[in-house]
C-alpha positions as CSV (number, residue, x, y, z in Angstrom):
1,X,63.3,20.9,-20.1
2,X,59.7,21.2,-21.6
3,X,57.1,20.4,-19.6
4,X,54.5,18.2,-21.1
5,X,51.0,18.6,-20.3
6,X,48.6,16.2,-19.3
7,X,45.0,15.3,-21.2
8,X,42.6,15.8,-18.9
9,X,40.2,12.8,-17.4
10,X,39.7,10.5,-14.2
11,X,42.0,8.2,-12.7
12,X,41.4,5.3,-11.8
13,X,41.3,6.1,-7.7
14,X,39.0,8.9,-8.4
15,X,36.5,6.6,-10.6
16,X,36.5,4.1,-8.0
17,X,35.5,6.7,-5.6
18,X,32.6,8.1,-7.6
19,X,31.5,4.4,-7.6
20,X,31.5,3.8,-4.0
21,X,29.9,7.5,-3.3
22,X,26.9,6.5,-5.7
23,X,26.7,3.1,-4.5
24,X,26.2,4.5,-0.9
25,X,23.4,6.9,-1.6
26,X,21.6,4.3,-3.6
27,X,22.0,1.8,-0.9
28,X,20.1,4.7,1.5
29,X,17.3,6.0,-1.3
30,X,16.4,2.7,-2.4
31,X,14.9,1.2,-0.1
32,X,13.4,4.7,1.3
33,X,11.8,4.6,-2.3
34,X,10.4,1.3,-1.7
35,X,8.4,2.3,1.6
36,X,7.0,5.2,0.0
37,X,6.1,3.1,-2.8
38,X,4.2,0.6,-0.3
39,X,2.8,3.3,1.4
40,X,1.3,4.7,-1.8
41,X,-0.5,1.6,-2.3
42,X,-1.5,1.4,1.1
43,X,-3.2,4.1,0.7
44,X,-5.5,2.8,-2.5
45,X,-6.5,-0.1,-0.2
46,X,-7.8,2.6,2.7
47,X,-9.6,4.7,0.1
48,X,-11.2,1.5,-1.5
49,X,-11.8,0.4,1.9
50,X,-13.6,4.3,2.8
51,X,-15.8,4.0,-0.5
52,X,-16.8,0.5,0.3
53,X,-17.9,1.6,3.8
54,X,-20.2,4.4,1.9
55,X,-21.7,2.4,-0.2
56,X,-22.8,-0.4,2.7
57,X,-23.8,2.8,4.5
58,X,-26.3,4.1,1.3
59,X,-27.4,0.2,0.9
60,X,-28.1,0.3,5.1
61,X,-29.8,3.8,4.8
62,X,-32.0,2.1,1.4
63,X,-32.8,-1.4,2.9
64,X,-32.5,-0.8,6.9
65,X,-30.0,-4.2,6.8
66,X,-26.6,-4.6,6.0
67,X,-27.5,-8.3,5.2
68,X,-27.4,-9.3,1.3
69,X,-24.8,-6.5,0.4
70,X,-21.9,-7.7,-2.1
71,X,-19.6,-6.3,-4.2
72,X,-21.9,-7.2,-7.3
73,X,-25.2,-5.7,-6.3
74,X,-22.5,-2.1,-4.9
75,X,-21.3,-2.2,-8.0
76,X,-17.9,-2.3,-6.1
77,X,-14.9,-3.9,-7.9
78,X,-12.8,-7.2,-6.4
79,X,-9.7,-5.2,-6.5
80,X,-8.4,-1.9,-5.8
81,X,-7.9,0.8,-8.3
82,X,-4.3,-0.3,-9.4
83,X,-5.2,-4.3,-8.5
84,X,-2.5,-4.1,-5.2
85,X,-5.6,-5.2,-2.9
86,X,-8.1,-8.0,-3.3
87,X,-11.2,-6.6,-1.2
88,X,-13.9,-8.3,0.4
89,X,-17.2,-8.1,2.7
90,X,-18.7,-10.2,4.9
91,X,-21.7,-9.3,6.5
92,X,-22.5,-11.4,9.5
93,X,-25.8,-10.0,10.5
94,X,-27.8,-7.7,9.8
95,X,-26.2,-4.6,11.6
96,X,-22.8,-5.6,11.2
97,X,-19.9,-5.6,8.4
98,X,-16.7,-6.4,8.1
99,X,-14.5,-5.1,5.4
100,X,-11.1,-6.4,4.3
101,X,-8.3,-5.6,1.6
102,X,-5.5,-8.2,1.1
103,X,-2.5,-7.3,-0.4
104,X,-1.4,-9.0,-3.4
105,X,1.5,-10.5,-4.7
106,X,4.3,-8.0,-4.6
107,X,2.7,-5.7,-2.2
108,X,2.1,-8.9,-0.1
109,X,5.6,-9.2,0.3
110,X,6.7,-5.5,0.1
111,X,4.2,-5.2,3.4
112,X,3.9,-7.7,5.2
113,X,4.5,-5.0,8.5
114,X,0.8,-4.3,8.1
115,X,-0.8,-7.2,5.5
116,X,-4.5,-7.0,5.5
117,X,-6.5,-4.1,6.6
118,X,-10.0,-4.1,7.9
119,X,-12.6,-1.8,8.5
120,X,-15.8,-2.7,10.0
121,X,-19.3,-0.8,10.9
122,X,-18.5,0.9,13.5
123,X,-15.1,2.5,11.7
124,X,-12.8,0.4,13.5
125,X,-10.0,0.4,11.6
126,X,-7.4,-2.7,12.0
127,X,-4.3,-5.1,10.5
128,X,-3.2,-8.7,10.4
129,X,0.4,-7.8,10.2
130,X,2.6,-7.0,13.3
131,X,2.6,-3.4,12.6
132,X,0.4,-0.8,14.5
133,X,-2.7,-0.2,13.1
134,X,-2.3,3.7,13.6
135,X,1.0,3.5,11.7
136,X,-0.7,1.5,8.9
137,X,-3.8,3.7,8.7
C-alpha cells in the first residue's frame, strides 16, 4: 500500500482557534489602547492649562491685577493644541483666576472619569468627573 501524503495547510479546528486566540488579546489591548489614548490627551489639556497659568502670571507681574486677562489679549488659543479641550478663564477679582479645560466630543465621552480640569491661582489643581484629581493630574 502507498501512502499518500498530505498538502500542507490549517484545518478548520486549528483556524477557529487562531481566531479565538486573536480575538482574546484584542479584547485585552483595545481598550488598554484607548486609556492611553485618553491619557495622552489629558495630558495636552494640563500643559495648555500650565501655559495659560504663565501667561496670567506675566500679565499679573505686568499690570499688578489678574482682572481684564482673556484669551485674546494672552494671545492664548480657545482650544488645546490637537482641539481635545475647549479652555477658558474667568477671573473673578483682581487676585484671583480660575482656569478650565473641557473635554470635547469624543474625549468627552472617552473621559468622563475625570471631565473638566481646573487650575486656579494658587495651583490648585481639580476635576468635575468622579475620578481623583491626583489620578487625573
Amino acid at each position: 500500500m502507498k501512502h499518500v501524503k498530505q498538502q500542507g495547510g490549517f484545518t478548520l479546528l486549528e483556524l477557529l482557534v487562531t481566531i479565538a486566540i486573536i480575538g482574546i488579546l484584542a479584547s485585552v489591548a483595545y481598550p488598554v489602547y484607548i486609556e492611553h489614548v485618553t491619557r495622552t490627551k489629558r495630558v495636552e489639556a494640563q500643559s495648555a492649562l500650565l501655559q495659560l497659568a504663565t501667561k496670567l502670571e506675566h500679565y499679573y507681574a505686568v499690570y499688578h491685577t489678574y482682572a481684564g486677562a482673556n484669551l485674546k489679549n494672552l494671545h492664548a488659543n480657545e482650544k488645546s493644541e490637537h482641539g481635545y479641550y475647549h479652555l477658558t478663564i474667568k477671573t473673578e477679582n483682581s487676585h484671583t483666576y480660575a482656569l478650565t479645560a473641557t473635554p470635547i466630543d469624543t474625549q468627552a465621552i472617552q473621559d468622563a472619569e475625570c471631565g473638566t480640569l481646573t487650575l486656579n491661582q494658587a495651583g490648585e489643581k481639580g476635576i468635575t468627573g468622579m475620578g481623583k484629581a491626583s489620578q487625573c493630574w
